[in-house]
C-alpha positions in Angstrom: 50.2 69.8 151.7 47.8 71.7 149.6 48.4 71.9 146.0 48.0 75.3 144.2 48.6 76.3 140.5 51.8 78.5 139.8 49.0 80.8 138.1 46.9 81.1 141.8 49.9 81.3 143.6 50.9 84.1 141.5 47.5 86.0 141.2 47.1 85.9 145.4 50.2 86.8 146.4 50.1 90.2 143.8 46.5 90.6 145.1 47.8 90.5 148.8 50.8 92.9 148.3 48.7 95.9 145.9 46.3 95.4 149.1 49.0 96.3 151.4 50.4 99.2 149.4 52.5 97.9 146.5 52.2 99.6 143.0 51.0 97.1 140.2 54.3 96.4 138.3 56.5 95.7 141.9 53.5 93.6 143.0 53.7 91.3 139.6 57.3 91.0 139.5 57.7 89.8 143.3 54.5 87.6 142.7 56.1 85.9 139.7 58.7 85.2 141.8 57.3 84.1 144.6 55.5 81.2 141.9 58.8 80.9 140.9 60.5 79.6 144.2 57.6 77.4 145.0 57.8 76.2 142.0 61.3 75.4 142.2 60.6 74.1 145.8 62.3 76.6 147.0 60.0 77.5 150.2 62.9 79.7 152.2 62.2 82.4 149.4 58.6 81.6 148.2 55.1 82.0 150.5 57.2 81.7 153.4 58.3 85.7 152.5 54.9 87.3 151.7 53.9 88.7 155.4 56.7 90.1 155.9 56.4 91.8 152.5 53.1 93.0 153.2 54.2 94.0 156.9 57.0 96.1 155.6 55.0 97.5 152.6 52.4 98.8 155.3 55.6 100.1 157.9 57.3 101.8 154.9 60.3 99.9 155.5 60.0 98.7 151.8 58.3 101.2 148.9 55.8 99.5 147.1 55.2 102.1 144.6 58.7 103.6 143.7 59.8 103.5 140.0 63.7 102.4 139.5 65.8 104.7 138.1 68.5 103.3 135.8 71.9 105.2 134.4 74.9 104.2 132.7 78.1 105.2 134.4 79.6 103.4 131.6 79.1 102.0 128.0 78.8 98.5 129.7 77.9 99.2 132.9 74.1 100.0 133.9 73.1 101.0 137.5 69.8 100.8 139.1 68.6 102.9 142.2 66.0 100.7 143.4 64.9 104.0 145.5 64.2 101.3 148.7 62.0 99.3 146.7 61.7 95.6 145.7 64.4 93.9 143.9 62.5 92.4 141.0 61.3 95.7 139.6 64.6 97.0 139.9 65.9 94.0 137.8 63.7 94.0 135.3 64.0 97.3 134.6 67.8 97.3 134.1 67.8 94.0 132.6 67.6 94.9 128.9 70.0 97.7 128.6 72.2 95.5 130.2 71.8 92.3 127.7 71.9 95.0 125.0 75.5 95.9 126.6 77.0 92.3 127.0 75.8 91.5 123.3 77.6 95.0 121.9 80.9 94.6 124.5 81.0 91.1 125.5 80.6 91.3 128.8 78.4 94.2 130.8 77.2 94.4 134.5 74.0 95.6 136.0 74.5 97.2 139.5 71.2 97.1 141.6 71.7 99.6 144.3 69.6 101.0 147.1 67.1 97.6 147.3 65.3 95.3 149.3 66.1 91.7 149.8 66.3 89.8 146.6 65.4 86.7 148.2 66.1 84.0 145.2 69.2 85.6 143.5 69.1 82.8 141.0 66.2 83.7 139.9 67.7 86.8 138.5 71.0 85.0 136.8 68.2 82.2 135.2 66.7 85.0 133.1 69.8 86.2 132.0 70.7 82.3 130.8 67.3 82.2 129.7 68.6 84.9 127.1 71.5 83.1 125.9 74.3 85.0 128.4 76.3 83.8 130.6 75.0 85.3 134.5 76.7 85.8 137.5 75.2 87.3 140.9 76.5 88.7 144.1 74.2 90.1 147.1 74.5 90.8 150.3 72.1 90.5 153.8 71.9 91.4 156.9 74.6 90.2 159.1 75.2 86.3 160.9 78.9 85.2 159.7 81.7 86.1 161.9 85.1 85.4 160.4 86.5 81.9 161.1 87.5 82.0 164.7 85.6 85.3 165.6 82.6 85.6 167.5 81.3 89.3 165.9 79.3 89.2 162.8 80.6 90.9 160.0 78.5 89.2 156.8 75.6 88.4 155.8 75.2 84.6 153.8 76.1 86.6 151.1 74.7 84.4 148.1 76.4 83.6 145.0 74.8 82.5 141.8 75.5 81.5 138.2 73.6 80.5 135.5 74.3 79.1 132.0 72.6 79.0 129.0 72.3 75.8 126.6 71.7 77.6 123.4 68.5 76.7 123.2 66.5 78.9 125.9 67.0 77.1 128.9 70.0 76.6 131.1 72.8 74.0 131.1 74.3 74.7 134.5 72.9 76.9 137.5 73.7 76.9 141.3 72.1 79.6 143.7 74.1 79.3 147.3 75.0 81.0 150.3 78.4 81.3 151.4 77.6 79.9 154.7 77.1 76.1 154.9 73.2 76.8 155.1 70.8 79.5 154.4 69.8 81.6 157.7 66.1 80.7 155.7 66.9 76.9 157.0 67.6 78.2 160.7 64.6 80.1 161.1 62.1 77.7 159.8 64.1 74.9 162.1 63.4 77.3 165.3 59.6 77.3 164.0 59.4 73.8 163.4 61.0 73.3 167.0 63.4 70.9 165.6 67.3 71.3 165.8 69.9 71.6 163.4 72.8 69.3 162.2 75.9 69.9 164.0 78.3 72.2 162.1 75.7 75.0 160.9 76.1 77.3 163.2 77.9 78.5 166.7 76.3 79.7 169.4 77.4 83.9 171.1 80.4 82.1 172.7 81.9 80.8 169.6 81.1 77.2 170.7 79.7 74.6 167.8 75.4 74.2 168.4 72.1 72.6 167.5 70.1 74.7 169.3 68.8 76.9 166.0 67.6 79.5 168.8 71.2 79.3 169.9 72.5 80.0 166.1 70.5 82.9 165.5 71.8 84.9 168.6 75.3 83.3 167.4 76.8 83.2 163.7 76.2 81.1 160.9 79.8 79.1 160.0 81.6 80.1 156.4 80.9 76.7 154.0 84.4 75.4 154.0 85.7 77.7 156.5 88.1 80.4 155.3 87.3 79.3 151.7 84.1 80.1 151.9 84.9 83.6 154.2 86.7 84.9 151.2 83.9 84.0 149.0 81.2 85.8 151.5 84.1 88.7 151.5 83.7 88.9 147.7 80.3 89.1 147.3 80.0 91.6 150.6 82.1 94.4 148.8 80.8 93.4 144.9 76.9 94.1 146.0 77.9 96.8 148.5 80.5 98.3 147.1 79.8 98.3 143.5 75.9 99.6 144.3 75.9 102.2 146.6 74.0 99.7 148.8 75.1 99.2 152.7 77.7 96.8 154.3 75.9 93.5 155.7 77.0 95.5 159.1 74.1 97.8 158.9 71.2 95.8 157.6 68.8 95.0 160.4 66.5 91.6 160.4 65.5 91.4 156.5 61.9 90.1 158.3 61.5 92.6 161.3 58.5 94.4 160.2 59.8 98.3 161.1 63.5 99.5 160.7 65.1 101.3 158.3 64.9 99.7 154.8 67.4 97.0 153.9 69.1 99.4 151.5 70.9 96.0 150.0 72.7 96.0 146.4 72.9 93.2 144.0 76.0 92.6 141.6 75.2 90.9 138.2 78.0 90.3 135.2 76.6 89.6 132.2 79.0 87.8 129.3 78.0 86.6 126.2 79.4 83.0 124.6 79.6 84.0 121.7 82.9 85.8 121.7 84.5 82.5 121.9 84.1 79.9 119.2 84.8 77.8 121.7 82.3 77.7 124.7 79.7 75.6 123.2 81.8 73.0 122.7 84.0 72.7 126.2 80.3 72.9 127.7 79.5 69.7 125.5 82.6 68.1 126.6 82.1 69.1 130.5 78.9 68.2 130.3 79.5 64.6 129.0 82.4 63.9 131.2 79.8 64.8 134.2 77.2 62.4 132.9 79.6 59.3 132.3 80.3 59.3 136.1 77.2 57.3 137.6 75.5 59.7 139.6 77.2 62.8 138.6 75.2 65.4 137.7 75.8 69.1 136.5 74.1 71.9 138.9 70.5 72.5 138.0 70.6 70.6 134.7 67.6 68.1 135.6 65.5 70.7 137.6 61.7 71.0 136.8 59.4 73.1 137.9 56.2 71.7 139.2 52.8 73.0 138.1 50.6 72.6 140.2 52.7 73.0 143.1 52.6 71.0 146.8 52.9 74.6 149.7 52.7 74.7 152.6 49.0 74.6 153.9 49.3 77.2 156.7 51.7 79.8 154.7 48.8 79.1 151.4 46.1 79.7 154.6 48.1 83.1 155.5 48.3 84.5 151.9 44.6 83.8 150.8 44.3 85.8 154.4 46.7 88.4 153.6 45.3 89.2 149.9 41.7 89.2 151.6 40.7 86.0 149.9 39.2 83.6 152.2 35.6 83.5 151.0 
């Protein structure tokens, strides 16, 4: 492994995407949260991600240098046209009026239409926790779940996420999952690694159980629980594209293929705020405690830290040093 600062990490992955056409604010929020997922070891959405970005910023099939445009349909409701741009920008530009809403109304949501992939959509829900709110998040991808006995896609792994905040700046509870039993992330990088994949992942194009991650990726991905899990991919799918003007799952091509059209994904986020009950702090307490008495139980992101420096992969560090020109 090599071992990088979050800081380097950070700096050469925004040198590597202004090089390839990105504007300077889209290339420092995708940079910070690219640190971010390595950080967090999450290496599906962290280096892993960056040539593709570049690819796509130099194909068009992502604008680098777009500025959001945010509106409010309604007192509490804030939509952002991402204009076929990056995801973080597009957040962080709607993120304040949106707290601002949830802390005059209670409870607001931010609508982040017309998008690329989010990649790490807890990433998103953390900063609103990280502001004392209570976040939830809904996106859609490109499509790999066929319903529960089908054989034709119809979702993408549709992630979910919620973060919570403990009062004190940081975050009590948070879980970032897809609605499939794994991420499509997990598939790919087992096809690369030439390894297979545990036995209830995926089917193959016939319907039939495989794992053979090749096999998976011209098949579907399975619903995590099985119809449970369907109606919770369901959810999300109309939330993020029906709430955000983006596209159904149906219509995304490969988030990585370097042409195409653009992903033209959405992103669903409710904000509420704890403090209209007088309440909430205290059930948290008690949930929280009633977790920890139970030897080995543990609340979802409670103990998580983020490493600094931070063990990547040596070939994907290799490829962005190459890709931000920085080699010498």
């Amino acid at each position: 492994m090599a071992t990088v600062s979050q800081s380097d990490i950070e700096i050469t992955v925004q040198a590597a995407l202004l090089r390839h056409g990105a504007g300077a604010f889209a290339a420092a929020e995708v940079a910070r949260a690219v640190a971010r997922a390595e950080a967090a070891g999450n290496r599906i959405c962290g280096l892993y991600y960056l040539e593709s970005y570049c690819a796509q910023l130099t194909t068009g099939r992502v604008k680098g240098d777009v500025v959001p445009l945010v509106t409010t349909p309604r007192p509490a409701a804030i939509h952002v046209d991402a204009r076929m741009g990056f995801a973080q920008p597009a957040f962080a530009y709607g993120l304040a009026p949106a707290l601002d809403a949830a802390r005059q109304f209670g409870v607001a949501s931010l609508a982040v239409g017309h998008a690329h992939t989010c990649t790490s959509l807890g990433y998103f829900t953390e900063q609103i926790a990280q502001a004392g709110l209570i976040g939830i998040g809904f996106t859609n991808a490109s499509p790999i779940v066929a319903p529960p006995g089908g054989k034709s896609r119809v979702i993408g792994t549709n992630p979910i996420a919620f973060s919570v905040p403990d009062g004190q700046g940081g975050l009590a509870l948070q879980f970032d999952q897809s609605t499939t039993t794994v991420a499509l992330g997990k598939i790919t990088m087992a096809k690369a690694a030439g390894e297979k994949i545990p036995s209830g992942w995926a089917l193959d194009a016939d319907g039939n159980p495989t794992t053979d991650p090749e096999a998976a990726i011209g098949g579907s991905l399975v619903s995590m629980g099985g119809y449970k899990g369907w109606g919770f991919g369901l959810m999300a799918e109309l939330l993020a594209a029906g709430m955000t003007g983006g596209v159904l799952s149906r219509d995304v091509k490969p988030l990585k293929a370097p042409e195409g059209p653009p992903h033209d994904l959405g992103q669903y986020y409710l904000l509420i705020d704890p403090s209209t009950s007088d309440a909430f702090g205290d059930r948290l307490a008690a949930l929280a405690a009633l977790v920890d008495a139970d030897e080995g139980g543990r609340i979802p992101g409670q103990n998580r830290v983020l490493a600094d420096p931070v063990d990547v992969d040596p070939a994907a560090w290799s490829q962005a040093l190459e890709l931000a020109d920085m080699n010498d």
